[in-house]
C-alpha positions in Angstrom: -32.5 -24.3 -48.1 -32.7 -28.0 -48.5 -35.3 -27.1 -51.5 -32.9 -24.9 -53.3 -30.0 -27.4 -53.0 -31.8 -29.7 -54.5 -33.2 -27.2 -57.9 -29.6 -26.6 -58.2 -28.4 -30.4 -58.2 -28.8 -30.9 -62.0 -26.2 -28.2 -62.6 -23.8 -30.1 -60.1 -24.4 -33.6 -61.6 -23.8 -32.0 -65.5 -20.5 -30.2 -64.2 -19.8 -33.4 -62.6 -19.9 -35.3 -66.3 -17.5 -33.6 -67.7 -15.6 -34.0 -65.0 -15.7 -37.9 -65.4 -15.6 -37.4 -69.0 -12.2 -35.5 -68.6 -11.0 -38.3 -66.6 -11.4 -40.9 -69.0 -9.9 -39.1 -71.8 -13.2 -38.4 -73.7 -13.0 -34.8 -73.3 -9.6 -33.3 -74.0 -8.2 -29.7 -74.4 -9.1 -29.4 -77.4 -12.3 -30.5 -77.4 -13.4 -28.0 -74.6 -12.1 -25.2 -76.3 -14.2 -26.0 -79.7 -17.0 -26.4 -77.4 -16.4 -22.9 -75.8 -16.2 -21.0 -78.6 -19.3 -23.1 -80.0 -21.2 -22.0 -76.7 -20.3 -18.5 -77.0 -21.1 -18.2 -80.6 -24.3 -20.5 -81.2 -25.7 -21.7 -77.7 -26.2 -18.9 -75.8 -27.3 -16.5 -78.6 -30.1 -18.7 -79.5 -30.7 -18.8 -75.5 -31.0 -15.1 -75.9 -33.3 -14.6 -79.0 -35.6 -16.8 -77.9 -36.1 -16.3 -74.5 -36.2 -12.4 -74.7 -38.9 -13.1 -77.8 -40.5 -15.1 -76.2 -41.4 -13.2 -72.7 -41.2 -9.5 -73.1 -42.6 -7.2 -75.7 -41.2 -3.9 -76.6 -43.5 -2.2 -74.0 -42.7 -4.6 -71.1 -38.7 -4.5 -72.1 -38.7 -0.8 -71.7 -40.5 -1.2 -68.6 -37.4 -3.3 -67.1 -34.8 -1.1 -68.0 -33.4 -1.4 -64.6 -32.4 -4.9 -65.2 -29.1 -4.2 -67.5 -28.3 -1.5 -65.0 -28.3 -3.2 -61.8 -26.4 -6.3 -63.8 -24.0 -3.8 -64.3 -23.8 -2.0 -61.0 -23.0 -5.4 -59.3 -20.0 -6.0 -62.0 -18.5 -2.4 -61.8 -19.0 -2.9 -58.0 -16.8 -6.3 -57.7 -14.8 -4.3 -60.3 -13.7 -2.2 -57.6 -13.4 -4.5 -54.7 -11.1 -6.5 -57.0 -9.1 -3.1 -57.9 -9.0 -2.2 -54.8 -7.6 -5.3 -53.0 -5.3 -6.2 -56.0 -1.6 -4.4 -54.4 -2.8 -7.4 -51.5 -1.4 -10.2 -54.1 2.0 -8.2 -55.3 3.5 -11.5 -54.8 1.8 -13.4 -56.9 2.2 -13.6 -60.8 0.7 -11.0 -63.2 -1.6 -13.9 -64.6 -3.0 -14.6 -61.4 -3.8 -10.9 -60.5 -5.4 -10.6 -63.6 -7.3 -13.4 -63.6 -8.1 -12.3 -59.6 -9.4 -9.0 -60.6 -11.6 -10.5 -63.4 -13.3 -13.2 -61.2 -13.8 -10.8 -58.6 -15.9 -8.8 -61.3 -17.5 -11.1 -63.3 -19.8 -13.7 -61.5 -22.4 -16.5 -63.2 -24.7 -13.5 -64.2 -26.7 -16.0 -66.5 -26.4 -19.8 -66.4 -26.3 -20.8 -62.6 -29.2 -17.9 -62.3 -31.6 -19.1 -65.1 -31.3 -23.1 -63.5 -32.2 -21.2 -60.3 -34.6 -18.6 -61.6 -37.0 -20.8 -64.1 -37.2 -23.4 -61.0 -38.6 -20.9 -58.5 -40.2 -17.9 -60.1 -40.5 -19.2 -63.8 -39.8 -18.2 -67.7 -40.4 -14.3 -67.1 -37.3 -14.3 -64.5 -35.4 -16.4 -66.8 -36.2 -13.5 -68.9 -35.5 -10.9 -67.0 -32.0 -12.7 -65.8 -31.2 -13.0 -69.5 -32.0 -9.4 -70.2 -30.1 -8.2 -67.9 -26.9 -9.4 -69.2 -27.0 -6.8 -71.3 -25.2 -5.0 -68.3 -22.3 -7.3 -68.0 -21.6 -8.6 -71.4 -20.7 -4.7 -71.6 -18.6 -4.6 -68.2 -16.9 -8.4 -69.5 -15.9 -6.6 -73.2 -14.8 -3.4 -71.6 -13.7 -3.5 -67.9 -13.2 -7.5 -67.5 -10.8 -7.3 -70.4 -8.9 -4.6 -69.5 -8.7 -6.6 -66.5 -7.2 -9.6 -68.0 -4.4 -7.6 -70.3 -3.9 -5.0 -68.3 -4.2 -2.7 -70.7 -5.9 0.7 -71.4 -9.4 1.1 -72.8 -9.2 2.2 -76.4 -10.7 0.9 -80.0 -9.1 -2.5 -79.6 -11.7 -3.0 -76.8 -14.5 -1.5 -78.1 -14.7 -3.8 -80.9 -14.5 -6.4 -78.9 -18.7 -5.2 -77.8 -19.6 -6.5 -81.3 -19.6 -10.2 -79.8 -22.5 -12.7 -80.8 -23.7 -12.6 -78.0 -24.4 -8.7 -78.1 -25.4 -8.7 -81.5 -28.0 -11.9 -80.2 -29.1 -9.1 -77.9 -29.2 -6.5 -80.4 -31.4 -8.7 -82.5 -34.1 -9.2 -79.9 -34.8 -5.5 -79.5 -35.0 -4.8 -82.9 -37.4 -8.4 -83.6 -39.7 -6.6 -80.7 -39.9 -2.9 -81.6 -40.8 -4.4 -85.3 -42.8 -6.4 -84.0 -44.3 -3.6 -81.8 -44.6 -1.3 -85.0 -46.3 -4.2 -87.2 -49.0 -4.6 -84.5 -49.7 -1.1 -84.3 -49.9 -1.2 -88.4 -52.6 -4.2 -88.2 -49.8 -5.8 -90.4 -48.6 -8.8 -88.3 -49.1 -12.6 -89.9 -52.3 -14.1 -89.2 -52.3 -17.3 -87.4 -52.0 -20.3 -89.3 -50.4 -18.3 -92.6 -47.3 -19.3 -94.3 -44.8 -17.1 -92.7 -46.5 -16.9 -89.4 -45.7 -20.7 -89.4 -42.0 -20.2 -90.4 -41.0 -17.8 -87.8 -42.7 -19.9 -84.8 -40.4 -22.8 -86.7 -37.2 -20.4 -86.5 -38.2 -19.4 -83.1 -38.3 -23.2 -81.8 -35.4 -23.8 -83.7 -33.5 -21.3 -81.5 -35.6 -22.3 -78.5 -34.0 -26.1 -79.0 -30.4 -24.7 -79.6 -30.4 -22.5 -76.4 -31.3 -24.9 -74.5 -27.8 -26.9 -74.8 -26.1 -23.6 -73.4 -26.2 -24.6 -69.5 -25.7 -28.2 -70.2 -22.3 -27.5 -72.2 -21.2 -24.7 -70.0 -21.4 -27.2 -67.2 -19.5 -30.1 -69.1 -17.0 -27.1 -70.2 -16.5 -26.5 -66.1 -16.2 -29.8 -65.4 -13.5 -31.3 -67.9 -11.2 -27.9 -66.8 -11.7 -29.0 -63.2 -10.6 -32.4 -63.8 -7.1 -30.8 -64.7 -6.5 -29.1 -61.5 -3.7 -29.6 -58.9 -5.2 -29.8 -55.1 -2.6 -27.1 -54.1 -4.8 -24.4 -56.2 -7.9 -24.8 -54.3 -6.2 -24.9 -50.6 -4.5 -21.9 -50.4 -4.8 -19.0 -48.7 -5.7 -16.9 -52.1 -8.6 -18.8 -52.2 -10.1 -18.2 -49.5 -9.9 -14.5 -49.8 -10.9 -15.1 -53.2 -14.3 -17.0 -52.0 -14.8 -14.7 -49.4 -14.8 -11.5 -51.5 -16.8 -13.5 -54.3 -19.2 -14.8 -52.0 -19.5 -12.7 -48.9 -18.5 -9.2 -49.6 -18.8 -7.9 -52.4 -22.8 -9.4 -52.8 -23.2 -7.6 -49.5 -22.6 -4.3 -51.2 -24.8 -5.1 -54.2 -27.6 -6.3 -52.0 -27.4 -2.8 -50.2 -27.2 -1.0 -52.9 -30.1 -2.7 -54.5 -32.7 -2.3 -51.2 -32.0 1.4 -51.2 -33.0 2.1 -55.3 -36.8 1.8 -55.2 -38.0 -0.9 -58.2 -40.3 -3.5 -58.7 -40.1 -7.0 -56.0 -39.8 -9.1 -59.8 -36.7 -6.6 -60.5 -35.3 -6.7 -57.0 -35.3 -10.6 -56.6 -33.6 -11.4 -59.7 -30.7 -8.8 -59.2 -30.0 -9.9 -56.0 -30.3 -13.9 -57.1 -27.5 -12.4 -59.9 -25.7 -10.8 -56.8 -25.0 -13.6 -55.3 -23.9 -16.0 -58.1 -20.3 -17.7 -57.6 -17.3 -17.3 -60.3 -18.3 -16.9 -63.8 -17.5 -20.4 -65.4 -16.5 -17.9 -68.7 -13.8 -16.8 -66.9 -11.6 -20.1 -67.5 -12.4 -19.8 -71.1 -11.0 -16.3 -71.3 -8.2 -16.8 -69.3 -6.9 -19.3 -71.5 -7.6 -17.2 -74.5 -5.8 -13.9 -73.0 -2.6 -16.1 -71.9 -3.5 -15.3 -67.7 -3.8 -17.8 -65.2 -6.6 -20.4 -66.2 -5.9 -23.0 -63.5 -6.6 -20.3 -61.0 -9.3 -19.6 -62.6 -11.3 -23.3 -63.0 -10.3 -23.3 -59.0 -12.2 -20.7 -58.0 -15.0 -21.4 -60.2 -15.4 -24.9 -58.6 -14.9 -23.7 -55.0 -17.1 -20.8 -55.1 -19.3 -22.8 -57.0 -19.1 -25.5 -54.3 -19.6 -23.0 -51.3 -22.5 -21.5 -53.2 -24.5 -24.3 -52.5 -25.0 -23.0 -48.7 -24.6 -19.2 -49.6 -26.7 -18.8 -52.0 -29.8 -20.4 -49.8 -28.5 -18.6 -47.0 -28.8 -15.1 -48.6 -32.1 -15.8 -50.5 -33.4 -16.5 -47.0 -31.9 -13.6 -45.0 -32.5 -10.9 -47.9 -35.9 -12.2 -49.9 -37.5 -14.4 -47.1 
C-alpha cells in the first residue's frame, strides 16, 4: 500500500502547484480554462496517437477489444447508480444533480490510471488504459452529457462524438490497419530512409506533447480547488457522493468484471480504471454546461484524497 502511495505522489504534488499557483494569483479563471480546452484539444490527443502507435499493432488491438467495452460497462454502470439514487437529492439544485449524476458516471478513466499503470505494469497497460477510453469518451459525449443538460439524446449529442479526442482515436486505428496493410504489401519505409525518418520525428513530436497532458490536468485540478468554500467538501452530499464513487459502484464493476472470462493484462487494468476517483474533466464540463462546478472540483479533490487508501486497498483485496 505504502508502495502505491508513494507511485501516486507525483500526481498529488503537481495538483498541489496549481493549487499554490492559484493562491498567488498566477493561475486565474481564465487561464485554467485556456489550458482546458488546450488539454482537450492538443495534449491528450497526442497522448493518444502515440501511445496506441507505439504499443499495439492492428493484430494485438483487435485482440483487446474487451478494453473499450469493459471502460464502458463501468461508466453505464455508475450511470445507473447515479440515476438511480438521483430523487435522494430532490432538494438540492438542478446543477448539483446534474453535476451528481455525471461524477457518479464518469471517473479518472485515463490520467490518474496511466501515472498508476506505467509505474507498476508498464507502457503496454498505459496502452491498454488509453485504449480503452474509447469506451467512455463515447458514454462522456452521449450519456455524461445528457446528464449534465438534462436533455434528450438526439443529433445535438451525437455530434458532439466528433471530439479531438475521438478523432485522435480514430487516427490511431486507421495509422495501424495501414500500417498492417503496408507490411503485408512489403511496402513499408526502410530503416534509415527519408520518410521513415520523418514519421519517427512526427511520432516523437506527439510522444513530447502527450506527455504534458497529466501534468496540466493536475495544475487544471489544483487551481479549481484553490477556489473552493470548506462547506462544499463537509457535507453530508459528499459523503454519499464518495461512498458511491469510491465504494459501491467499483464493487459492482469489479464483480462484474471477475465473472466475464478475459485475459489477467485485460482484467487488472479494468479493474485499476474501476476504481479511479472523480474524473478531474468533470469540473471543466461543468463550467462549460452552466451546472454546478464548485461541487464538482469538491468531489474531485475528496475522492481524489480518499483514493489514496482505496485504491491500494482494493488492488490488494481484488488483484493480490
Amino acid at each position: 500500500m505504502l508502495t502505491l502511495f508513494i507511485k501516486m505522489l507525483p500526481l498529488v504534488l503537481m495538483t498541489l502547484a496549481g493549487y499554490m499557483l492559484s493562491r498567488h494569483r498566477v493561475i486565474d479563471a481564465a487561464f485554467n480554462r485556456q489550458l482546458s480546452l488546450a488539454l482537450v484539444n492538443v495534449f491528450y490527443p497526442c497522448l493518444i496517437i502515440s501511445s496506441i502507435v507505439r504499443s499495439f499493432t492492428w493484430e494485438s488491438l483487435l485482440q483487446n477489444w474487451a478494453m473499450p467495452v469493459g471502460a464502458a460497462f463501468i461508466f453505464v454502470t455508475g450511470w445507473l447508480v447515479g440515476r438511480v439514487t438521483l430523487p435522494l437529492l430532490r432538494h438540492h439544485t438542478e446543477g448539483t444533480r446534474r453535476c451528481y449524476h455525471f461524477i457518479c458516471m464518469a471517473n479518472n478513466y485515463s490520467f490518474l490510471p496511466i501515472l498508476i499503470a506505467a509505474s507498476l505494469w508498464g507502457e503496454m497497460a498505459v496502452a491498454l488504459v488509453i485504449f480503452a477510453g474509447l469506451g467512455p469518451e463515447l458514454c462522456i459525449w452521449t450519456l455524461g452529457i445528457k446528464a449534465l443538460t438534462g436533455q434528450k439524446l438526439d443529433r445535438r449529442f451525437l455530434r458532439n462524438l466528433v471530439s479531438v479526442p475521438m478523432l485522435a482515436l480514430l487516427a490511431s486505428i486507421i495509422i495501424l490497419a495501414l500500417r498492417s496493410q503496408l507490411a503485408t504489401r512489403g511496402l513499408l519505409p526502410q530503416v534509415g530512409s527519408h520518410s521513415r525518418s520523418l514519421l519517427e520525428t512526427l511520432l516523437d513530436t506527439c510522444r513530447m506533447t502527450g506527455s504534458a497532458t497529466i501534468p496540466a490536468s493536475a495544475l487544471i485540478c489544483g487551481a479549481r480547488i484553490a477556489m473552493l468554500r470548506s462547506g462544499r467538501i463537509l457535507s453530508p452530499l459528499m459523503t454519499g457522493t464518495c461512498l458511491l464513487r469510491l465504494a459501491v459502484i467499483p464493487a459492482l464493476c469489479v464483480v462484474g468484471l471477475l465473472l466475464v472470462p478475459m485475459s489477467s493484462e485485460v482484467r487488472r487494468v479494468l479493474i485499476l480504471i474501476a476504481v479511479q476517483p472523480a474524473a478531474m474533466a468533470s469540473v471543466t464540463l461543468a463550467e462549460a454546461f452552466d451546472c454546478d462546478a464548485e461541487f464538482s472540483a469538491a468531489a474531485v479533490l475528496t475522492t481524489h484524497v480518499l483514493c489514496l487508501i482505496t485504491i491500494p486497498l482494493w488492488l490488494a483485496v481484488v488483484l493480490g
